[in-house]
C-alpha positions in Angstrom: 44.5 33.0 -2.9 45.2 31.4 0.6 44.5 33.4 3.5 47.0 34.2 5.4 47.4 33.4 9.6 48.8 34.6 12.8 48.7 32.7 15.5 48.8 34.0 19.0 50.6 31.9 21.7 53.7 29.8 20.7 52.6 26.5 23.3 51.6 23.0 22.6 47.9 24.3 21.2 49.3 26.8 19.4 51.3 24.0 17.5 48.1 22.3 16.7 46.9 25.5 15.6 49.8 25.7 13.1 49.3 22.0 12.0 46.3 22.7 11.0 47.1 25.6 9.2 49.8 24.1 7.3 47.3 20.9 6.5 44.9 23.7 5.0 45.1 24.4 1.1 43.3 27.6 2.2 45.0 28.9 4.4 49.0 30.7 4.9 50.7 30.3 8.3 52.2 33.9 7.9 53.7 33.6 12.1 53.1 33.6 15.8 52.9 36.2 18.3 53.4 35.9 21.6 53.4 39.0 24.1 54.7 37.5 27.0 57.5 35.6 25.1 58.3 36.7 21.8 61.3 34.1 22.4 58.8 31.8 22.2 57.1 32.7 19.0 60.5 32.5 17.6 61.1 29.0 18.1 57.8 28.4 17.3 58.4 30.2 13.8 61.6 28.4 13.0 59.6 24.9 13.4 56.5 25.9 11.5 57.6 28.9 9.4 56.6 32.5 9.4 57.6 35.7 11.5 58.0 36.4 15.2 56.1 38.9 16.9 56.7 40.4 20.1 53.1 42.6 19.8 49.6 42.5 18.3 49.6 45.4 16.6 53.0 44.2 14.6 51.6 40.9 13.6 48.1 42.1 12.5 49.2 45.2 10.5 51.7 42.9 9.1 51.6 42.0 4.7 48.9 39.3 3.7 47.3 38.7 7.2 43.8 37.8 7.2 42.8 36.0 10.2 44.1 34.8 13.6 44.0 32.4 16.1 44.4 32.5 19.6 45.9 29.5 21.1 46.8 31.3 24.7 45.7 30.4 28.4 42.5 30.7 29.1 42.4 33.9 30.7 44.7 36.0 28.7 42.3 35.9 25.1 40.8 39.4 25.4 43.6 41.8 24.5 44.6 39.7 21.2 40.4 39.7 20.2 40.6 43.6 20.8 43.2 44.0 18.6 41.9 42.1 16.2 38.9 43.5 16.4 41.5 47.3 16.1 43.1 45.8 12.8 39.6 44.4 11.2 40.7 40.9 11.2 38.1 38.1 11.6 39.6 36.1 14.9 38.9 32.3 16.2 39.6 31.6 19.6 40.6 28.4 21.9 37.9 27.9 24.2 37.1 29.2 26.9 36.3 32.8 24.6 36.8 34.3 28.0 36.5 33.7 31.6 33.7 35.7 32.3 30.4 36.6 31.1 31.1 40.7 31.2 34.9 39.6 29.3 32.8 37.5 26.3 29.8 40.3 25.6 33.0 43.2 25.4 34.5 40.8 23.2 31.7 40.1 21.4 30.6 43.6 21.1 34.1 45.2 19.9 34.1 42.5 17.0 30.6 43.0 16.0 30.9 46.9 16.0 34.7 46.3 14.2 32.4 43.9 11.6 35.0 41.2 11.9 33.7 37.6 12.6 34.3 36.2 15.7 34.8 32.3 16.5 35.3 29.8 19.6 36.5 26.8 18.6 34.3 23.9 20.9 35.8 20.5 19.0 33.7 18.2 21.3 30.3 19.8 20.8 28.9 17.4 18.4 29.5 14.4 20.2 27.0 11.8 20.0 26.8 11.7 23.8 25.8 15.3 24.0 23.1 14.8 21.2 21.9 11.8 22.8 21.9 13.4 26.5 19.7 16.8 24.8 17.3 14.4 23.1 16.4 12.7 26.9 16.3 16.3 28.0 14.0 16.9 25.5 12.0 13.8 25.5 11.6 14.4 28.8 12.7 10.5 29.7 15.0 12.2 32.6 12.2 14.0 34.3 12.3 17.3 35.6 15.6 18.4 35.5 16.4 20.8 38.3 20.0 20.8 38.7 22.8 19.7 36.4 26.8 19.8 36.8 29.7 18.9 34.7 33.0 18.0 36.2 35.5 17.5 33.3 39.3 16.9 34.2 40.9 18.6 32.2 43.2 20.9 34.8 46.5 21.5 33.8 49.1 22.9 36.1 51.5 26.4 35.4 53.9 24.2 33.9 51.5 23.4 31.2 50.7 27.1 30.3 54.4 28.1 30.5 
């Protein structure tokens, strides 16, 4: 039996999100929902299939849903993780998880005490260059290390989130 999906967020990673769901033989894209523009997750569901909701509580208490995704900005991930966390259904989440440490421990503590898994999806974190950077670190061929930065750019504009 395939488990079935909503996603959360009708923009371009959202449509990935659906891509992959459709690719899955596990898995049942059973709609989007999008809060701020449940004209969006309409489109969105007439070119992937599924329903349209306008709310969480709508698409999570809706027939055959057993997970979601939330492909949203950044910033706006913690309302559909509480209700998932409200409806008992096991969520996975675009990173960031949140935008704060206080924002990640309330969501991580509302799914854990719901007993629903709770996932951040980090596609880049087993890149060789990573594994080979931590092994120097480790070796301790780099020395001491006292300060380290990353500056990845990967800004978007509103246009993007819109």
């Amino acid at each position: 039996m395939k488990r079935g999906v909503v996603i959360v967020g009708s923009g371009l990673i959202a449509r990935f999100h659906a891509q992959a769901v459709r690719a899955s033989e596990k898995l049942e894209l059973k709609g989007f929902c999008n809060t701020r523009s449940p004209e969006s997750a309409k489109r969105a569901a007439a070119e992937f299939g599924g329903a349209a909701w306008g709310d969480f509580d709508s698409a999570l208490s809706a027939d055959g849903v057993g997970m979601v995704t939330v492909a949203t900005a950044s910033g706006g991930h913690d309302e559909a993780v509480f209700a998932a966390a409200r409806h008992k259904v096991p969520v996975l989440v675009e990173k960031p998880l949140s935008i704060t440490v206080a924002r990640i421990d309330a969501l991580i503590a509302a799914c854990r005490e719901a007993g629903v898994p709770l996932g951040c999806i980090l596609q880049t974190r087993f890149s060789s260059l990573y594994e080979e950077a931590k092994a120097k670190v480790a070796s301790g061929e780099l020395g001491t290390i006292t300060y380290a930065g990353v500056r990845i750019p990967w800004w978007r504009d509103d246009e993007y989130y819109t």
